[in-house]
N, C-alpha and C positions, 0 to 999 in steps of 0.2 A: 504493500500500500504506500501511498505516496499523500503526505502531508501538505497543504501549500496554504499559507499564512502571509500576508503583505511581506512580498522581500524575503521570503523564505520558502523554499525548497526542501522538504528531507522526508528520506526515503527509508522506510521502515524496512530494515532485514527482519528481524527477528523479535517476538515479544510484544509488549503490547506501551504504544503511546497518547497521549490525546485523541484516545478513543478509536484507535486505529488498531489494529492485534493481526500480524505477518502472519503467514502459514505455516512456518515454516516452527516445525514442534519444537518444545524445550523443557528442561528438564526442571525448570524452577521460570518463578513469575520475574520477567527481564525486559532491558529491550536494548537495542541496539542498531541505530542509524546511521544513515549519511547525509548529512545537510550540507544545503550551501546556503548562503547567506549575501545576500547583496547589501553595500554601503549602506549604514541605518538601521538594517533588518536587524528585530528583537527576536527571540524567541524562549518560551520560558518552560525550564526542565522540570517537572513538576514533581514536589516531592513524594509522590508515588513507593519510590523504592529507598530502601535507604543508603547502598552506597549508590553515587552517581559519579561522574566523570565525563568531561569536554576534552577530546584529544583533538589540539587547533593543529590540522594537517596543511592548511594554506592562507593566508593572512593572517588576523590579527583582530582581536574580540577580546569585550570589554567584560569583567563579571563583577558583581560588585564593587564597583568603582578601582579596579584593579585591572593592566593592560595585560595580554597574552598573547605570544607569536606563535610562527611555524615552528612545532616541534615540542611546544610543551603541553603536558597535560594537566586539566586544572580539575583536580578532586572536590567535589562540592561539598558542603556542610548537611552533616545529616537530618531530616527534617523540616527543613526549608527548600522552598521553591528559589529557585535560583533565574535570572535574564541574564541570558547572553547577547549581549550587543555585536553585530560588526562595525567595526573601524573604517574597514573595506570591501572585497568582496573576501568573501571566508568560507573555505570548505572545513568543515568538522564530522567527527567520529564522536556520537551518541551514547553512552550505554550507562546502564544500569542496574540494579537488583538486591536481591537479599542477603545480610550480612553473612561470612563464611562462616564457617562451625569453629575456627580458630585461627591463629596469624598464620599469615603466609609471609615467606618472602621469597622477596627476587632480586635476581644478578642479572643483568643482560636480558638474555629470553629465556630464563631456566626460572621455573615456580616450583617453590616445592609448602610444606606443613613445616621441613623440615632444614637447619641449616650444613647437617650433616648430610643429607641428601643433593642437596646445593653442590658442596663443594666435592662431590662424589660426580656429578654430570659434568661440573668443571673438566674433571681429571679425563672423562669418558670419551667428552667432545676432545678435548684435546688430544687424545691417543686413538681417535678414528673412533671409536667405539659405538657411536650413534650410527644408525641407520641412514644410508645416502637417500636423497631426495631423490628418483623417479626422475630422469633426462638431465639432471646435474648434473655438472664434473666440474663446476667451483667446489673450494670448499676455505668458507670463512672463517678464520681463525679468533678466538677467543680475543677479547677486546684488551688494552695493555693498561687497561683504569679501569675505576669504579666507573660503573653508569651514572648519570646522571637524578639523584634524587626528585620526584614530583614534588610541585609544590603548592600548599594549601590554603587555598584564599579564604 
């Protein structure tokens, strides 16, 4: 399904938004989109679920009075409905859903429950040990820093 809001675009993959609910099954109540966003365009993530998150994939949007570019993702405050402004035109990555059973963390692109588990895929990925991607023959080497921390407005 496809949303469209003055100056707003966004296209429902999966889960259910503004009354909207994808086909596409899941395994818990979520949602997860892709908006664009023209100069001005508001649009407001409703607090529905309790974790939510704005991943700004191209311009630059404003969330509570705080600016956000290409590349960062901005974790929303649980419970509150949140406006995202753009600045410019803006493409973003939508989602959200129900809190996890316990912490997770992450390095890179490896999640685990666990940080022994973590630093066990580290070793795995770096020694070949993960499964090649299907028509691959890069292979991306482990990152030479920390990733970059999200930050929370």
């Amino acid at each position: 399904p496809v949303i469209e809001e003055a100056g707003t675009r966004v296209r429902l993959i999966a889960g259910s938004l503004h009354g909207a609910r994808s086909p596409v099954p899941t395994r818990s109540e979520l949602f997860y989109a892709d908006a664009k966003l023209e100069t001005g365009a508001r649009f407001e993530v409703p607090a529905d679920h309790e974790e939510r998150a704005v991943f700004v994939a191209e311009g630059s949007v404003e969330v509570a009075g705080e600016a956000f570019v290409a590349g960062q993702l901005v974790i929303l405050r649980p419970r509150k409905a949140a406006v995202v402004e753009a600045r410019g035109q803006a493409r973003l990555a939508l989602l959200g859903g129900a809190t996890m059973d316990g912490p997770r963390h992450i390095w890179w692109n490896l999640v685990s429950s666990s940080r022994e588990q973590i630093e066990q895929a580290k070793a795995d990925w770096a020694s070949g040990r993960f499964p090649k991607v299907p028509g691959e023959t890069e292979f991306i080497p482990l990152p030479g820093h920390e990733p970059a921390i999200p930050k929370y407005p």
